[in-house]
N, C-alpha and C positions, 0 to 999 in steps of 0.2 A: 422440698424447696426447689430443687433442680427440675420436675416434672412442671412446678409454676411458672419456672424463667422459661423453658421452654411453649408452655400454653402462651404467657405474654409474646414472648417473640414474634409467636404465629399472626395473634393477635394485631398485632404492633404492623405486620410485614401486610396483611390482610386490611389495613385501613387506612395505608401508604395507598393503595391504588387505587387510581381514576381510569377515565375513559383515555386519557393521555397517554398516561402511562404503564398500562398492563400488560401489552408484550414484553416492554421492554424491564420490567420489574421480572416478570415470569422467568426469562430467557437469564437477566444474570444469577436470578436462581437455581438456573439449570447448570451455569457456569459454575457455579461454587459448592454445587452439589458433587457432581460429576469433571470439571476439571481440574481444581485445585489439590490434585497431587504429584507427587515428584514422582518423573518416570526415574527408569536406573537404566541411565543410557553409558554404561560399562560395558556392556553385553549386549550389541541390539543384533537381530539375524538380516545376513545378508540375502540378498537373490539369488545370490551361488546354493545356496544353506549353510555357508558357515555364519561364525559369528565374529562381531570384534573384541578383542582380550583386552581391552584399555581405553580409558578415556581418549586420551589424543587418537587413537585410530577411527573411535567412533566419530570424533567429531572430523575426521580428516573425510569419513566418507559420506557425513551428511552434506556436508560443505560442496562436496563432488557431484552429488544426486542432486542436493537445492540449487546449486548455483554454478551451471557449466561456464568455463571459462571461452569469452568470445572471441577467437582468433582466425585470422586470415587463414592459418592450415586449416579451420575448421569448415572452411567456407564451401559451398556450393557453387557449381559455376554461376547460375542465377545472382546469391548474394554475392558472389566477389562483383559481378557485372556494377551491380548496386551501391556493395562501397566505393569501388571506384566512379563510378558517377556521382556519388555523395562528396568528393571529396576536392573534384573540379570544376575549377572554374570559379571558386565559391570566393565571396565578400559578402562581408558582413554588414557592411557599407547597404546593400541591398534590402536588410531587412527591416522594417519602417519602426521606430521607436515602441516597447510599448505604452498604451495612452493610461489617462488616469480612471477612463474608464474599467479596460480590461483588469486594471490592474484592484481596482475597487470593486469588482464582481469576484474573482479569485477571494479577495483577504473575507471579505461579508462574507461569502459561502462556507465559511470554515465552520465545523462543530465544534459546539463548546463538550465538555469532557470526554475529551479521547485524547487516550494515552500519548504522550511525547514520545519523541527519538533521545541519542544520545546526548542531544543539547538542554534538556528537560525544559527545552522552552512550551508552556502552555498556549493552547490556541488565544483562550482569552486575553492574554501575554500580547501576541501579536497585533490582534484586532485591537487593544488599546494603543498598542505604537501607531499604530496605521492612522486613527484617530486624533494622536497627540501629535504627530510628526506627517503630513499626508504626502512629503515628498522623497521620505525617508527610502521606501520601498522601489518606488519610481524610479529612484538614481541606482539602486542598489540592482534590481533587478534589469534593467535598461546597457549598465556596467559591465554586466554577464554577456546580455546578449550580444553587444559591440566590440566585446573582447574574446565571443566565442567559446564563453568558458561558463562549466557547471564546476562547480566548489566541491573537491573531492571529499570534504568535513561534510555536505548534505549527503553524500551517497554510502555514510555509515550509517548501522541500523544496529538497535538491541531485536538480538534474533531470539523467537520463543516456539520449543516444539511443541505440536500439539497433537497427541496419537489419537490415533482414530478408532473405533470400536474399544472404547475403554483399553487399547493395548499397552497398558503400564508399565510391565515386567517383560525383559527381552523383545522389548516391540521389533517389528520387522522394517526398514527401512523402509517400504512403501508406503506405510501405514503412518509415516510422521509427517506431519505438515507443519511448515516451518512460515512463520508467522515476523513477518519483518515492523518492527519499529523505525519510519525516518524521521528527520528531522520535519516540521511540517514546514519552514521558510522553504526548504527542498524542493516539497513537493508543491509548493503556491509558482516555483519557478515551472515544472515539469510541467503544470494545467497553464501556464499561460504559455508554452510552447505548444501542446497540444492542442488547443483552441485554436490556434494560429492555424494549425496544419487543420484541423475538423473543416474550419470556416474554407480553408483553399481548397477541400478537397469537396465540402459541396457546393463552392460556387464555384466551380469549374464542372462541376457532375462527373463527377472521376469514380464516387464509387457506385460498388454495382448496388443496381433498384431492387432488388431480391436479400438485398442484406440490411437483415432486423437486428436483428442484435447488437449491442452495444451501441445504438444509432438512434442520434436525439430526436423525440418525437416518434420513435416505434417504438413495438413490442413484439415479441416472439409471437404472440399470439392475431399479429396483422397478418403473418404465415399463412396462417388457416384460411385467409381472408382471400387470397391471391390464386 
């Protein structure tokens, strides 16, 4: 009976896919194959080659590896040059509302089933307020910008490690990639400040013509071409 549930299964998971959807059916079977098990992150090995003897120290020093802390002692003369020119002179007054364009290209672009942040608001959640309320966001996000403020509630995340070469047991601190959950209102605020900054930095032509990557309308492979 158990060797049938499993033939069905196959069966069942084999006639779920189309032309649509076959990577992506493949690949969360590759997840559930291969990630869904609990590392024992009691014991994980450092760089030094010791190890940590306790939870709390493991997670003191993944905390430390994933997420340096940004401070002005850490700074370089370059970036100090930088924060302090970031920091004068500035009004907010200067930066022009966002429209209900921008702001209707952000919420539409969102994908539906992908995990939430700590607020367990779902995308499709939002895209229906966006919908039901279309000024809702507009004021919300507009609020931020005028008052220079990002909502220290969007900049928590449920963090999830993920070791790398099946490293499950005492994994090595390098070997873990740390997999952040944010809120997604968070990040609809973070792409309409980014877009702001894309669109001034190529309608000024500020950045360099040799850089592919991450850059709308190329590919790494325009590289080859140049």
């Amino acid at each position: 009976m158990l060797e049938e549930a499993k033939v069905q299964s196959w069966k069942d998971f084999l006639e779920d896919i189309n032309e649509h959807n076959v990577w992506k059916k493949i690949y969360t079977y590759g997840i559930k194959q291969n990630f869904m098990k609990k590392i024992e992150v009691s014991g994980i090995r450092l760089p030094n080659g010791s190890a940590t003897t306790s939870v709390e120290e493991t997670i003191n020093e993944i905390y430390k590896k994933c997420f340096p802390i940004d401070t002005i002692n850490t700074d370089t003369p370059f970036h100090g040059l930088q924060r302090t020119k970031a920091l004068e002179n500035y009004s907010s007054s200067l930066d022009p509302l966002f429209t209900t364009a921008e702001i209707d290209g952000v919420i539409n672009s969102l994908k539906l089933n992908k995990s939430p942040g700590p607020d367990c608001i779902q995308n499709e959640t939002l895209k229906r307020i966006h919908l039901m309320f279309p000024c809702f966001f507009s004021k919300l996000f507009n609020a931020c910008l005028q008052l220079s403020t990002f909502p220290r509630s969007w900049k928590r995340a449920n963090i999830f490690l993920i070791p790398k070469n099946n490293d499950f047991r005492g994994p090595h601190l390098d070997n873990l990639r740390c997999i952040s959950l944010l809120p997604t209102i968070g990040k609809c605020l973070e792409k309409l400040i980014v877009n702001r900054i894309s669109w001034f930095l190529h309608s000024k032509k500020l950045l360099n013509e040799t850089q592919f990557g991450f850059t709308p309308q190329k590919c790494c492979e325009d590289a080859l071409l140049t």
